[in-house]
C-alpha positions as CSV (number, residue, x, y, z in Angstrom):
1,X,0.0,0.0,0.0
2,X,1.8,3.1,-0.9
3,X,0.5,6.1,0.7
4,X,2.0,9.7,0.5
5,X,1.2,11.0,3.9
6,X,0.5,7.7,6.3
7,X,-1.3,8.4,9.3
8,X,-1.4,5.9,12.8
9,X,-3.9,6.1,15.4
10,X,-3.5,3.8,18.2
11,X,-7.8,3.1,19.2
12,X,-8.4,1.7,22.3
13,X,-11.2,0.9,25.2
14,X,-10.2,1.0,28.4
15,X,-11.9,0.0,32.1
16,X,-11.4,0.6,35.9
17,X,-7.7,0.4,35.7
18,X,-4.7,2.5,35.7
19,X,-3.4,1.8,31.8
20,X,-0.7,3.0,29.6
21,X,-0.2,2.3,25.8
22,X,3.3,2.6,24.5
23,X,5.0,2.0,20.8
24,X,8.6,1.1,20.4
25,X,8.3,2.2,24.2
26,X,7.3,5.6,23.8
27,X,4.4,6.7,26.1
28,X,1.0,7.4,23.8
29,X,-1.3,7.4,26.7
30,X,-1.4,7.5,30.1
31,X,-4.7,7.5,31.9
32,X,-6.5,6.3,35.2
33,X,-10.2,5.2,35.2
34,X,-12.9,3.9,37.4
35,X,-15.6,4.3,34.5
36,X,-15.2,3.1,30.8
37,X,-13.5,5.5,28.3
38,X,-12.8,4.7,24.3
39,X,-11.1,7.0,21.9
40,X,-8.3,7.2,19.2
41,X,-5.0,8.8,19.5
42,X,-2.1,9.7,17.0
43,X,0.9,7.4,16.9
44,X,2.5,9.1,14.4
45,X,5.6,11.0,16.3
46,X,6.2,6.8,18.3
47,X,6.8,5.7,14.8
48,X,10.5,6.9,13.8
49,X,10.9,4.9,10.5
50,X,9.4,2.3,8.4
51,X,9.7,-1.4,9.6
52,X,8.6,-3.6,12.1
53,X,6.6,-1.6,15.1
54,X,6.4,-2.9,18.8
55,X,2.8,-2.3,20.8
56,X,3.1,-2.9,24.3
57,X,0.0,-2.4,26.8
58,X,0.2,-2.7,30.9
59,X,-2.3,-2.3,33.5
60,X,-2.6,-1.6,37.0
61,X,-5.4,-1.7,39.8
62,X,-6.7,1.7,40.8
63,X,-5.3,3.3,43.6
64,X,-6.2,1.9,46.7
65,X,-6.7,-1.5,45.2
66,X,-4.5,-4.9,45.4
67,X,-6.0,-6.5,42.1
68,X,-7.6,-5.4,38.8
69,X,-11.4,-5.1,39.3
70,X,-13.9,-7.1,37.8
71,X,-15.0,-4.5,35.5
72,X,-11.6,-3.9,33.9
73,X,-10.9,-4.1,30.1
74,X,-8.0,-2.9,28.1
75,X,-8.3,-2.8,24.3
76,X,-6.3,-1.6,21.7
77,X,-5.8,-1.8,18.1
78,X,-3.8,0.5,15.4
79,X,-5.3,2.1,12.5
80,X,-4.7,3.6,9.7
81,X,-5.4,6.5,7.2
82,X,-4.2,8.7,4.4
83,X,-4.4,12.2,5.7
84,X,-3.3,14.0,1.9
85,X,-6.3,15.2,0.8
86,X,-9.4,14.5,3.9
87,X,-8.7,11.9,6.4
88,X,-8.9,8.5,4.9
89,X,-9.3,4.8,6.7
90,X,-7.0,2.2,4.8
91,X,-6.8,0.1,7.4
92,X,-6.6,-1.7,10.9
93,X,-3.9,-3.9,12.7
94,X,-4.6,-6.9,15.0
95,X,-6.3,-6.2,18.2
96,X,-4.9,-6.5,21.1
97,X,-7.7,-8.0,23.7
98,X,-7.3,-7.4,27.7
99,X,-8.9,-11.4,28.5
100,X,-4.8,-11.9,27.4
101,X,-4.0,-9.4,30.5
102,X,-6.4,-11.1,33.3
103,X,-4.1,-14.2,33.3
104,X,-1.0,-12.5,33.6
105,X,0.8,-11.8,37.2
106,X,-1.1,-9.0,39.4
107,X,-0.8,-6.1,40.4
108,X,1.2,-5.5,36.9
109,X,-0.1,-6.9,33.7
110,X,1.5,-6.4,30.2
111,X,0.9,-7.4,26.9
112,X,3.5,-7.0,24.0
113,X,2.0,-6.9,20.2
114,X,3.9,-5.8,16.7
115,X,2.7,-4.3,13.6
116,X,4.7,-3.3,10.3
117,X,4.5,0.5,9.2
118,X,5.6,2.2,6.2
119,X,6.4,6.1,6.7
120,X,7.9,8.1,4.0
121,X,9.9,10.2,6.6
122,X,12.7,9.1,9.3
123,X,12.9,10.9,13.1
124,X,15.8,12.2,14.7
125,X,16.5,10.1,17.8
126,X,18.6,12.4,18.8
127,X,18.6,10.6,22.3
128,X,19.7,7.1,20.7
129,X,23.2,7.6,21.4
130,X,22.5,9.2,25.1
131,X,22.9,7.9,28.9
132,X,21.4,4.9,29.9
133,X,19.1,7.4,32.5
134,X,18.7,3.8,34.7
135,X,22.3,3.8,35.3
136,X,22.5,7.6,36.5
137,X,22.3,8.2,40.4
138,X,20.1,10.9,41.8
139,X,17.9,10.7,38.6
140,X,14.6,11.9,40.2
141,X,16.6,15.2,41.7
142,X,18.3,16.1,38.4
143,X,15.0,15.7,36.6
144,X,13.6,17.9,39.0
145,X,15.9,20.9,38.2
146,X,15.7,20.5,34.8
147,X,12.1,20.3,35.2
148,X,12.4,24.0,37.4
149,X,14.9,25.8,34.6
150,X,11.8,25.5,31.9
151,X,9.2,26.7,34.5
152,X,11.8,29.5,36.1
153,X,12.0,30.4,32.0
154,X,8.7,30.9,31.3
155,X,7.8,32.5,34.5
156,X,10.3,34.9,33.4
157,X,8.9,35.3,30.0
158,X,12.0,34.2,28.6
159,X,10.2,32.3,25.5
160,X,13.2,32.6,23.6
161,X,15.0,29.7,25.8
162,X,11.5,27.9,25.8
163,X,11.2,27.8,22.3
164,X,14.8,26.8,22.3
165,X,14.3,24.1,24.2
166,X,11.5,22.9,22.6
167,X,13.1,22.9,19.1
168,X,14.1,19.3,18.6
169,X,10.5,18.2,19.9
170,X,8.8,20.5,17.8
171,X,10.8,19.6,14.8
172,X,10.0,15.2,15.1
173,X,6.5,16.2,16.2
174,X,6.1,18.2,12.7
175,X,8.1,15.6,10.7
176,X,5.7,13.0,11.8
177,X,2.3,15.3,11.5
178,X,3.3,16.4,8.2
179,X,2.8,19.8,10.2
180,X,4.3,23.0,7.6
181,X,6.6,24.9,9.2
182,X,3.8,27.9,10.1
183,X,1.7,25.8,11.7
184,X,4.6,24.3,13.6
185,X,5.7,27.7,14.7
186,X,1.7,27.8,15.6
187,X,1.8,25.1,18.1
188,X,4.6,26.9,20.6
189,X,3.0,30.4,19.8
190,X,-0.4,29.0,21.1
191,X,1.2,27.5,24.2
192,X,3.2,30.8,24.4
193,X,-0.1,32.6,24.3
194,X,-1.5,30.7,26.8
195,X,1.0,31.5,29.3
196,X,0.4,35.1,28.7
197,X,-3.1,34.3,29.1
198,X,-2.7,33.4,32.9
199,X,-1.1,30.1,33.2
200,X,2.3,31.7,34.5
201,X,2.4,29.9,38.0
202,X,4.4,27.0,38.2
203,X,3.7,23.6,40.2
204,X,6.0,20.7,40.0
205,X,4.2,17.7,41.8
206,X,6.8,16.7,45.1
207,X,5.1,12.7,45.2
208,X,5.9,12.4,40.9
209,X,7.8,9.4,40.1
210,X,10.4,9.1,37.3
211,X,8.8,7.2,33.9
212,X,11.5,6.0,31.6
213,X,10.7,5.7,27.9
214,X,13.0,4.8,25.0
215,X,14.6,1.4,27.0
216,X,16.0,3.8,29.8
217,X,17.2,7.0,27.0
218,X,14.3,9.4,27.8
219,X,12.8,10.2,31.5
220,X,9.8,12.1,32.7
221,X,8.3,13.2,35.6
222,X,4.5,11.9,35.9
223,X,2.1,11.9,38.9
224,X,0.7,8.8,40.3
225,X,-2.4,9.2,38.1
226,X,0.1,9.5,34.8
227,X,-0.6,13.2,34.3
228,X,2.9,15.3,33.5
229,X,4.4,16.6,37.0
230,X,4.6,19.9,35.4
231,X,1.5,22.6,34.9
232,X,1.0,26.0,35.1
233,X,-1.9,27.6,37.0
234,X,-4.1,30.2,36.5
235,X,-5.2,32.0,39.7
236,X,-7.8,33.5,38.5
237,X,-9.8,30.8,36.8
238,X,-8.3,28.4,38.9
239,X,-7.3,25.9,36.0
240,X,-3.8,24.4,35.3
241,X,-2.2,23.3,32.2
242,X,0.1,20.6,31.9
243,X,3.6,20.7,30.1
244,X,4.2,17.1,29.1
245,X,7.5,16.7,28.1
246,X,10.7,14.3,27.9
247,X,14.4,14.7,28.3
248,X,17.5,12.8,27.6
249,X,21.0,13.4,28.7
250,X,23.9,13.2,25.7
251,X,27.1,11.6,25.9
252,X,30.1,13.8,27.6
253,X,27.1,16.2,29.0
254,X,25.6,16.8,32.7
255,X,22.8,19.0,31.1
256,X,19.5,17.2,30.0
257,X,17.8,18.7,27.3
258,X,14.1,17.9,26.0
259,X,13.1,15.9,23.3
């Protein structure tokens, strides 16, 4: 099937459990749930090249609880479209059923799944050829303060470092939205805005837990819940909005960037 601007959705149904869906071990969703929730996400920026694609799923009870409750499901199949002129279905990958989960050890269940995907563009894994972040001591704490430099930066309304920062994100996210270069620049101008908007108060959640991604080369900060550590508040409407983002530490460096 040759398509010119390929398009993966990861669609899944999920139930009373705390659940995360990675590919080629890169976070797509995090998400805890006592009710039943079903929807379809992009996969699109997990996907670095065209080849062989690995779908892993795991569950948890909800907090408070030893086991996964009686009600709890975890679905999940890929999809995919052509997204060049309309959004298109083409097609869907093998389901991934949560009745494989149940029998698996408790309180952690995973299930591991592969696809093939053909992308006509290749990512910069910039952070292949970083630190092994499980080896590095103190992790959590130097997470922390590069966490605090962003936040201290845009309290500051020093964009200019943000945006920085941001760059090599930005520039895998567009590759793999097919995103111009405006409408990039669109995507940090309306986070920009919203921080001019009122969501200039830092809070950096003290219980977060480090989340490796990338077999130990990227680290994040996430609450116990799997929302980012990081938001911003705004006093006045008393809302917060979350910064989730990623670092990785390069070779001969003590200075994590984001990616």
């Amino acid at each position: 099937m040759n398509l010119n601007q390929p398009y993966y959705m990861v669609n899944f149904n999920a139930a009373a459990c705390l659940f995360e869906i990675r590919i080629n071990d890169v976070p797509i969703l995090q998400m805890e749930l006592e009710g039943q929730a079903s929807s379809k996400i992009p996969c699109n920026h997990a996907i670095f090249n065209s080849g062989r694609q690995e779908i892993s799923l795991i569950a948890l009870p909800l907090k408070g609880e030893l086991s996964l409750s009686d009600k709890f499901q975890l679905q999940s199949n890929i999809e995919l479209y052509e997204v060049s002129d309309g959004f298109v279905f083409k097609e869907m990958f093998e389901k991934v059923e949560d009745n494989e989960l149940k029998n698996q050890s408790i309180p952690i269940s995973k299930k591991k799944a592969s696809f093939n995907a053909t992308v006509p563009y290749k990512i910069k894994d910039f952070w292949s050829d970083g630190k092994d972040l499980k080896r590095l001591k103190n992790l959590k704490e130097k997470l922390e303060k590069a966490y605090l430099n962003i936040a201290n930066s845009i309290e500051s309304k020093n964009y200019s470092i943000f945006k920085q920062e941001m760059a090599n994100r930005e520039y895998n996210m567009a590759t793999a939205m097919y995103l111009s270069q405006k409408d990039s620049n669109s995507r940090l101008e309306s986070m920009i805005q919203d921080f001019e908007n009122g969501f200039n108060t830092a809070y950096l959640a003290k219980d977060s837990l480090v989340v490796y991604s990338c077999y130990g080369k990227k680290a994040s900060l996430k609450r116990s819940n799997g929302e980012p550590a990081l938001s911003f508040v705004n006093r006045e409407k008393k809302e917060q909005l979350m910064l989730d983002i990623e670092f990785y530490l390069p070779q001969n460096s003590m200075e994590f960037h984001i990616i």
